[in-house]
C-alpha positions in Angstrom: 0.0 0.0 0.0 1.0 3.7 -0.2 0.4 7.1 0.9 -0.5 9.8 -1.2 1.7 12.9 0.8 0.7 16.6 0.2 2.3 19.8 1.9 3.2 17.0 4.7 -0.2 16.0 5.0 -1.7 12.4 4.1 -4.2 12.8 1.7 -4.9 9.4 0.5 -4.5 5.7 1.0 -4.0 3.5 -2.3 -4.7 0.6 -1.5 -3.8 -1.3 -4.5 -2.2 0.0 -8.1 -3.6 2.4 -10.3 -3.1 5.7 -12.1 -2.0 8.5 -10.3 -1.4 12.1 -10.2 0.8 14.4 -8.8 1.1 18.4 -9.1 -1.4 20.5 -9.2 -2.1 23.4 -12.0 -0.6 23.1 -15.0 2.3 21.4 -13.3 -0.2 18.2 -12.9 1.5 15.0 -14.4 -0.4 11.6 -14.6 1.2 8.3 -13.9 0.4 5.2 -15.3 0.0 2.1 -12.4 3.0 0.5 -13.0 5.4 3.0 -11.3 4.4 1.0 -7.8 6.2 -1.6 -9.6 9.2 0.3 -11.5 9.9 2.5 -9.8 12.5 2.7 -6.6 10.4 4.0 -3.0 12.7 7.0 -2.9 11.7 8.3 -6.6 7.8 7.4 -6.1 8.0 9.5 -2.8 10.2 12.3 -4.6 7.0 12.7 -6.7 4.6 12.0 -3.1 4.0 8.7 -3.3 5.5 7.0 0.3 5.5 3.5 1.5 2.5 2.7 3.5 2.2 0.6 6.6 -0.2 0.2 9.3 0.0 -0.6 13.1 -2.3 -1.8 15.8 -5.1 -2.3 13.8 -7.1 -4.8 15.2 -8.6 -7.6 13.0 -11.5 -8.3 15.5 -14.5 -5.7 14.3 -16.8 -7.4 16.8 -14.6 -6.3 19.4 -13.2 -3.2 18.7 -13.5 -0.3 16.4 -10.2 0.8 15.1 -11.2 4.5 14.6 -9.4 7.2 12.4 -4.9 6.4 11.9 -2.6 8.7 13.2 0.2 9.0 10.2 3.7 9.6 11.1 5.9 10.1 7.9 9.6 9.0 8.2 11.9 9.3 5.6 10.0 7.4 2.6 7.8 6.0 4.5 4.3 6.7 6.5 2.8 4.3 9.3 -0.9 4.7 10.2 -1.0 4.1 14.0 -4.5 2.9 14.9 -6.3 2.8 18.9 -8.9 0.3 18.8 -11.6 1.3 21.7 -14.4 -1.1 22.6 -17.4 -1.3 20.8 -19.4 -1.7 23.6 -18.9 -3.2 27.6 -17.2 -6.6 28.8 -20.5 -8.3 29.8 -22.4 -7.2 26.4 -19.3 -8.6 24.6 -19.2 -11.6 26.3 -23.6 -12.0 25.7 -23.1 -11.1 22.0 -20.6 -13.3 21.5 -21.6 -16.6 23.4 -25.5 -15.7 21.4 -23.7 -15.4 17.8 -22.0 -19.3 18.7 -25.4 -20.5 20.1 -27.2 -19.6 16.6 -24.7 -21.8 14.7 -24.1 -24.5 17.4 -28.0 -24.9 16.8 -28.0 -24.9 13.4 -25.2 -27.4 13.5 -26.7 -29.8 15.3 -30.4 -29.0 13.2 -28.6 -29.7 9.9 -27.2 -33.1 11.3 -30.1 -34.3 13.1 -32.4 -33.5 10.3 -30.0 -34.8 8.1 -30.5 -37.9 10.4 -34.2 -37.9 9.8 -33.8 -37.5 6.3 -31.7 -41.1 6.1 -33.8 -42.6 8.9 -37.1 -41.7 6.4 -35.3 -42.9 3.2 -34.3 -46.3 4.6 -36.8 -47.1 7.4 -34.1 -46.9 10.2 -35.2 -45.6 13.0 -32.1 -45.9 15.5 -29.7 -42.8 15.7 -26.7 -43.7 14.6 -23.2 -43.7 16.4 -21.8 -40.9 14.5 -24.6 -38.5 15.1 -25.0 -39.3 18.7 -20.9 -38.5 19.1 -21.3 -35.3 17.2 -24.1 -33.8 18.8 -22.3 -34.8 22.6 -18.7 -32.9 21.4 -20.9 -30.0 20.1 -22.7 -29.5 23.8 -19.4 -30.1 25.4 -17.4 -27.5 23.3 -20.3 -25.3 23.5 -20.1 -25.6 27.6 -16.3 -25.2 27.3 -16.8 -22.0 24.6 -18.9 -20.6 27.3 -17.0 -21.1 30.2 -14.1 -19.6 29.0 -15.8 -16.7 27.4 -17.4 -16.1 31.1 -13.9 -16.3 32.6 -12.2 -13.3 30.6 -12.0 -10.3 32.6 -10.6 -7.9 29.9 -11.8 -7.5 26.0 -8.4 -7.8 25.0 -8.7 -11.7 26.0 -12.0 -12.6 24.4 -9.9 -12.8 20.5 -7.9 -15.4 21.7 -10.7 -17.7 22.3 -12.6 -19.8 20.0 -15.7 -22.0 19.2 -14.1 -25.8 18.3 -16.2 -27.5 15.8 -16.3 -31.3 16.1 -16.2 -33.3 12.6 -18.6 -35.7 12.0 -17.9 -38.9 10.1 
């Protein structure tokens, strides 16, 4: 990625490659994408053009929003510093979260029990069989486990590190 750097100032993030410009007035001058590519960092930022990176951004938009960069330019370069705050308490985290893993842990076990039901009416069977009855018990105990340790975190900064383990069914 780069930044676009005017008068000190970052005035855009380019994400990916594409025409440019730089100048203004009648001293404009259009590049074509490739210079990302051709050209060395300390010629594309001659022309504005710096080395982009970004830092504490965090992945976790349930969690946190990152807010608005603060850019420090160094030499050809520009880092966008992010501060992720909350979006919202510990205990409303923690609710949101264990309700978003209940939804799919029931529509796990509905699509494999139905799925069940669907074999059990096709060929007359009417006993559960081994596989099912293994998958559905791992789901409730991973559930319990997700749960518990979700309930045990006593900052936000913990709750990414924990995560829903899906059983496979055979």
């Amino acid at each position: 990625m780069w930044a676009k750097v005017e008068s000190g100032s970052v005035v855009e993030i380019i994400t990916s490659m594409k025409p440019v410009t730089s100048g203004s007035g009648s001293d404009l001058i259009q590049y074509p994408k490739n210079i990302f590519e051709l050209w060395s960092q300390s010629d594309l930022a001659d022309i504005g053009f710096y080395k982009y990176l970004e830092a504490g951004k965090s992945d976790r938009s349930d969690l946190y929003i990152n807010g608005d960069p603060e850019y420090t330019i160094d030499g050809t370069v520009v880092t966008g510093t992010y501060t992720p705050s909350a979006v919202d308490t510990l205990d409303n985290l923690k609710s949101k979260l264990i309700n978003n893993v209940r939804v799919n842990v029931k529509y796990n076990f509905r699509y494999h029990v139905d799925d069940h039901y669907a074999e059990k009416y096709r060929t007359g069977s009417y006993t559960i069989p081994d596989a099912v009855e293994v998958y559905t018990e791992a789901l409730t105990v991973n559930f319990t486990n997700y749960k518990k340790a979700v309930n045990e975190v006593d900052n936000i900064s913990d709750l990414k590190d924990i995560s829903m383990i899906w059983p496979d069914i055979n």
